[in-house]
C-alpha positions in Angstrom: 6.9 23.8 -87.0 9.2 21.3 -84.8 7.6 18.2 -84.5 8.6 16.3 -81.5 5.2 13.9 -81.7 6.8 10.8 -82.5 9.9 9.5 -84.2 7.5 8.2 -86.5 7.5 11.5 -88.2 10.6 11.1 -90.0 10.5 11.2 -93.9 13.0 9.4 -96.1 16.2 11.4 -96.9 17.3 11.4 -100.5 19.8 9.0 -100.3 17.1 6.6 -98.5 15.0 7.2 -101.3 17.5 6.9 -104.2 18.5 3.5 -102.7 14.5 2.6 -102.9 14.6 3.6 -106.3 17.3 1.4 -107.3 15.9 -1.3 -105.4 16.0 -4.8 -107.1 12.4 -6.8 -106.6 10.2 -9.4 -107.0 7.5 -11.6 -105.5 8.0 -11.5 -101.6 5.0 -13.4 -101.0 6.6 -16.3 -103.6 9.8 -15.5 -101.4 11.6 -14.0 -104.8 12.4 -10.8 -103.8 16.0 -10.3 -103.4 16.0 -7.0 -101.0 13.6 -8.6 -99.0 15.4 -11.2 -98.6 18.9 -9.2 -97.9 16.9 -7.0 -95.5 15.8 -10.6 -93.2 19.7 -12.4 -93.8 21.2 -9.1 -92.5 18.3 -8.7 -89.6 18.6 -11.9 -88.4 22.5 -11.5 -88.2 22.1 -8.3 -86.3 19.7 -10.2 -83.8 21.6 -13.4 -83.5 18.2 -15.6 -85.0 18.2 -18.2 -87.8 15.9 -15.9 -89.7 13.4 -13.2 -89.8 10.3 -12.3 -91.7 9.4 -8.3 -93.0 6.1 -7.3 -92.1 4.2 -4.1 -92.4 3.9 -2.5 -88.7 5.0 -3.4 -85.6 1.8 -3.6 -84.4 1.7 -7.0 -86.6 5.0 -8.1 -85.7 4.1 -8.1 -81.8 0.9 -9.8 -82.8 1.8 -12.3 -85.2 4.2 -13.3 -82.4 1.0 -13.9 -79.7 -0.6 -16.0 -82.5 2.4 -17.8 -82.7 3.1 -18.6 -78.7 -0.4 -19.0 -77.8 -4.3 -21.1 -78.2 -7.4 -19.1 -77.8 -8.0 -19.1 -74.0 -4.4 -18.9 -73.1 -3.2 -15.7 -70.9 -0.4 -13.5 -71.4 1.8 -11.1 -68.6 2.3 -7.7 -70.2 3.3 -4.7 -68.8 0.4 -2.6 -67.8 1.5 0.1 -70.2 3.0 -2.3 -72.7 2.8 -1.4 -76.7 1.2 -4.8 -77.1 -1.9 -3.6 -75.1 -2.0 -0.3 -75.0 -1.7 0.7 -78.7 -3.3 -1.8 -81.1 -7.1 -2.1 -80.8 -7.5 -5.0 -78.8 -5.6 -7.5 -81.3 -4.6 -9.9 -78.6 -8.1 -11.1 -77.5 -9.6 -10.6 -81.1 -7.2 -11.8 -83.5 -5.8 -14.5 -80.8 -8.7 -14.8 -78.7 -5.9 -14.9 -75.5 -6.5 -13.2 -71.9 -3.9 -10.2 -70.8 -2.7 -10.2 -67.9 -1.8 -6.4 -66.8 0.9 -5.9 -63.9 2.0 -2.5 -63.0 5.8 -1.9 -63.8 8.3 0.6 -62.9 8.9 3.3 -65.5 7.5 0.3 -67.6 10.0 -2.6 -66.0 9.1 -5.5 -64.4 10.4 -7.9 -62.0 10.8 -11.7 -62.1 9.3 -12.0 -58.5 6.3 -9.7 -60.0 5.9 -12.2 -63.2 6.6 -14.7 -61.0 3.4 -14.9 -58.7 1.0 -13.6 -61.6 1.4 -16.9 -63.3 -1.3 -19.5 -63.2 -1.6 -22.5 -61.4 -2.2 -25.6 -63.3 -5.8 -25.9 -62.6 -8.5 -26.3 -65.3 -10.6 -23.5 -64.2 -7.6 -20.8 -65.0 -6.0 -20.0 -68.2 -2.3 -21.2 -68.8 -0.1 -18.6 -69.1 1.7 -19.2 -72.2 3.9 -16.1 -72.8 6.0 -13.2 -71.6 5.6 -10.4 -73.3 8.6 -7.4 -72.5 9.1 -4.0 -74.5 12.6 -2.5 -74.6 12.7 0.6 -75.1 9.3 1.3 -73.0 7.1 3.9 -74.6 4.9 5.0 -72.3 7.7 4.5 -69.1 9.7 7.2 -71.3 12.0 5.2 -73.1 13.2 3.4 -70.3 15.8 0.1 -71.0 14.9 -2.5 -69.8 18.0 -4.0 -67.5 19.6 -6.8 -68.9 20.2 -8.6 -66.4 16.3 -8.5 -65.1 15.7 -9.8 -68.9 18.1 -12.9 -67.7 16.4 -13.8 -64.7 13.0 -13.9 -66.3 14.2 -15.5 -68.6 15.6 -18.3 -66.2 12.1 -18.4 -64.6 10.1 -18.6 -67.9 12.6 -21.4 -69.3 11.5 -23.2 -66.1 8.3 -22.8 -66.4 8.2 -23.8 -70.7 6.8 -20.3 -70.9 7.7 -18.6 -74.3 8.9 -14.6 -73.9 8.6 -11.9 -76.8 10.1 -8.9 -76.8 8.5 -5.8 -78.4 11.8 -4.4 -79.5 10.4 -1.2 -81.4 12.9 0.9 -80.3 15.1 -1.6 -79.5 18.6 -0.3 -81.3 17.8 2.8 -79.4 18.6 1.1 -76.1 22.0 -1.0 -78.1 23.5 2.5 -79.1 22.6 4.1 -74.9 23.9 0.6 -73.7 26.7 -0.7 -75.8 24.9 -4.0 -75.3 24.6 -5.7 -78.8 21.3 -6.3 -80.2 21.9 -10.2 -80.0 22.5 -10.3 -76.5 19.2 -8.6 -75.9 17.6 -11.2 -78.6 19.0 -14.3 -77.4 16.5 -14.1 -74.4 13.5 -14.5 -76.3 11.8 -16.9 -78.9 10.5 -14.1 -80.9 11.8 -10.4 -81.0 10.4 -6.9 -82.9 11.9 -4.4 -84.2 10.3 -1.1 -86.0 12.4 0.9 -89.0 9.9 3.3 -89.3 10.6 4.9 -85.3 14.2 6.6 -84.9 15.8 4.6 -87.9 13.9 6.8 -90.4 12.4 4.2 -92.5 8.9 5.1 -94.1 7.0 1.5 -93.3 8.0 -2.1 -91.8 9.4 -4.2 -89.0 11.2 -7.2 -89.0 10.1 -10.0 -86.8 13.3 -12.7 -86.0 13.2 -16.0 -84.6 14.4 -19.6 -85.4 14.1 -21.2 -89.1 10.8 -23.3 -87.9 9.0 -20.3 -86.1 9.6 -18.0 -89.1 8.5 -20.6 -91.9 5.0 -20.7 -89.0 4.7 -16.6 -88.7 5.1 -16.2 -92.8 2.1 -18.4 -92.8 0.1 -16.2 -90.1 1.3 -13.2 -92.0 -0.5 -14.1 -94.8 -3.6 -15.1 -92.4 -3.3 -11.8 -91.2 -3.1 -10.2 -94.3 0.7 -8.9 -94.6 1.9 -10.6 -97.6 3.4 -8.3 -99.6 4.3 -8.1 -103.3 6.9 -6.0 -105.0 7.9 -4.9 -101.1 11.6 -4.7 -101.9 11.2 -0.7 -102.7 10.4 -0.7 -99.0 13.3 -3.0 -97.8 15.7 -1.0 -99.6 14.8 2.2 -97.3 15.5 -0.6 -94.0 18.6 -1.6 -95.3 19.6 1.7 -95.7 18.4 2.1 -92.3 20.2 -0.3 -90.5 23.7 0.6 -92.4 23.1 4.5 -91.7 21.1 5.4 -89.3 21.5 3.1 -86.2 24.9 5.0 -84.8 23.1 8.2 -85.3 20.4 7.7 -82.9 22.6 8.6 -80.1 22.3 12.7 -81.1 18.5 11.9 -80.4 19.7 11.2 -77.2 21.6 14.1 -76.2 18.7 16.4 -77.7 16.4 14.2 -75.3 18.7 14.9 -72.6 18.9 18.7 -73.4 15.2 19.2 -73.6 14.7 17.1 -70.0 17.4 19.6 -68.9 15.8 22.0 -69.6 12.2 21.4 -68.9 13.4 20.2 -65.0 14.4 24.7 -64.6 10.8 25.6 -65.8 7.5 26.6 -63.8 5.1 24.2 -63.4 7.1 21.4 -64.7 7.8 17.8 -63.4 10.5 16.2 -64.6 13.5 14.0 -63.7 16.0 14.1 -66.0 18.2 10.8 -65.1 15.1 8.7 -66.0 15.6 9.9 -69.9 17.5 7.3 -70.8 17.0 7.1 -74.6 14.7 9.7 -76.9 11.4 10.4 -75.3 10.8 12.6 -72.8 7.7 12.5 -70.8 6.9 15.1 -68.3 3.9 16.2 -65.9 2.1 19.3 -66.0 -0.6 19.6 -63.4 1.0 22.1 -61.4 0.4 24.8 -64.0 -3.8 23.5 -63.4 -4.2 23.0 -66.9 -5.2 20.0 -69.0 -2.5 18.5 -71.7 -4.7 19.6 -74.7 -4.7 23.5 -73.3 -1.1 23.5 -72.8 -0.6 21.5 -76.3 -2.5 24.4 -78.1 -0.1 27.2 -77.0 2.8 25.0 -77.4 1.2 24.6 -81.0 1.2 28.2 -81.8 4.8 29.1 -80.9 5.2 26.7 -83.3 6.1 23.0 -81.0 4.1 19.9 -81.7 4.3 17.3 -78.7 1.1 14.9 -77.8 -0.8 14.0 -74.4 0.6 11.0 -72.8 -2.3 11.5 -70.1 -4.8 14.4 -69.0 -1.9 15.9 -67.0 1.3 14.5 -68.8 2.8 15.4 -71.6 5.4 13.5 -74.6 8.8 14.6 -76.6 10.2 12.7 -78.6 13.5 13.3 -80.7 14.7 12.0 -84.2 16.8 12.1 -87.7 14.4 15.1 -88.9 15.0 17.5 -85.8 18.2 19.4 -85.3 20.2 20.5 -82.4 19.4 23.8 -83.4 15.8 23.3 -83.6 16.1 21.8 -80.2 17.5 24.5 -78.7 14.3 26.4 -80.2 12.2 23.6 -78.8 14.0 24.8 -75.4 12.9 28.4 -75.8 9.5 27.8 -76.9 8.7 25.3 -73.7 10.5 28.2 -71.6 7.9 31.1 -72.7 5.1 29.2 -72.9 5.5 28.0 -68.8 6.9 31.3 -67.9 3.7 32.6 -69.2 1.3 30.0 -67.3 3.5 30.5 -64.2 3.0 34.2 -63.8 
């Protein structure tokens, strides 16, 4: 089976899980554990920040971040599609008790002007709007990167308006490696920045949140609120160290195979697809010319042996990584090819 679901799939190689194995440990929650520690020094280099703080799931990275930046009753501008509200259960309002604010962006981007007139005016009966909250790579606008130089000019407008910005960097060293553009340029944008080992580095759990010394010694404290304190968790930072040292230059062979597959889904019957908007690893296409539903065409997909998942009743999700091979790709390629051939006719 080739398993194009998510890049969340991936399983620690051996060598990941030999350096787990020799991992040195201790208390993280007493601060003692040395890979711990080595895994937040080296993450917060990467990103540019004083510091940085290891925390189970991106999910709880992005949201320890909105409990940092915000009171109950605030508002926040996402992205209608945004990670943040899209994917994990409602955490803003009932963990944070804060309003979202949804605007529609393009492939997942927005624009300052956009942000700019969805703010709220200073008047008691509205909420203040407290945060920014961008995703780079986007998810659900199919791995789009987010332009730097719209990241500066919100930035400039939020500064100006002593509104703090996040960025929900999950995939974020997959738009450094397409770009060239170091992570810390993208991080130095934001108070508070994500990022996921577990997606295309290949990491089995854990993100890493970075910010300045004072917000980090605040978010340990809401980690523990939210329950995140961790124990022994160095076994765990061992397999993002070995991450970050081995797997982040890689991730651009998940691009080509992205690439390949947009290629070659753009030839078949049936299929919507424009191949200059896959920019990174995920490929999302639409299917409703062939007049069935995502689950009907995911079945038959299924049993030629191609896992993919519905990004919406007529839309469908690829996304590459570590585990899948150009060769399997290619396979991939001639699967999607009999399986529309056969709808079309």
């Amino acid at each position: 089976m080739i398993d194009l679901r998510s890049d969340t799939v991936t399983k620690p190689s051996p060598a990941m899980r030999e350096a787990m194995a020799q991992a040195e440990v201790g208390d993280d929650v007493f601060g003692e554990d040395p890979t711990v520690n080595r895994l937040q020094d080296v993450a917060a280099r990467l990103l540019g920040k004083d510091a940085s703080l290891f925390v189970p799931s991106g999910t709880m990275g992005n949201q320890l971040s909105v409990r940092l930046h915000t009171k109950p009753g605030d508002e926040i501008i996402v992205e209608a599609g945004a990670h943040v509200v899209r994917y994990e259960s409602g955490a803003a309002a009932g963990l944070s008790g804060v309003q979202t604010r949804w605007l529609p962006g393009a492939r997942g981007v927005l624009e300052v002007d956009q942000i700019e007139a969805a703010i709220r005016p200073p008047d008691y009966h509205n909420p203040p709007t407290t945060l920014i909250c961008l995703e780079n790579t986007h998810n659900r606008g199919g791995g789009t990167i987010y332009p730097l130089d719209t990241i500066k000019a919100i930035r400039k407008m939020a500064a100006a308006r002593s509104i703090a910005m996040h960025l929900d960097g999950a995939r974020l060293f997959n738009a450094v490696v397409a770009t060239g553009v170091p992570a810390a340029e993208y991080a130095r944008h934001f108070e508070t920045v994500t990022f996921c080992l577990s997606k295309g580095l290949g990491a089995p759990v854990g993100s890493l949140i970075c910010a300045d010394r004072e917000r980090v010694v605040k978010l340990r404290r809401l980690r523990k609120m939210f329950g995140g304190g961790m124990r022994q968790a160095g076994i765990l930072a061992a397999a993002g160290l070995y991450a970050l040292e081995h797997n982040v230059a890689r991730l651009a062979e998940d691009h080509a195979h992205a690439k390949r597959l947009a290629e070659a889904l753009a030839g078949l019957p049936g299929v919507r697809i424009n191949p200059a908007h896959v920019e990174t690893n995920i490929v999302v296409f639409d299917i409703s010319e062939t007049r069935r539903t995502a689950d009907e065409v995911l079945a038959l997909l299924k049993a030629e042996g191609l896992l993919l998942v519905p990004f919406s009743p007529t839309t469908l999700r690829a996304v590459t990584h570590l585990d899948v091979s150009r060769d399997q790709i290619e396979q991939a390629c001639a699967i999607l090819k009999k399986v529309f051939s056969k709808l079309a006719a």
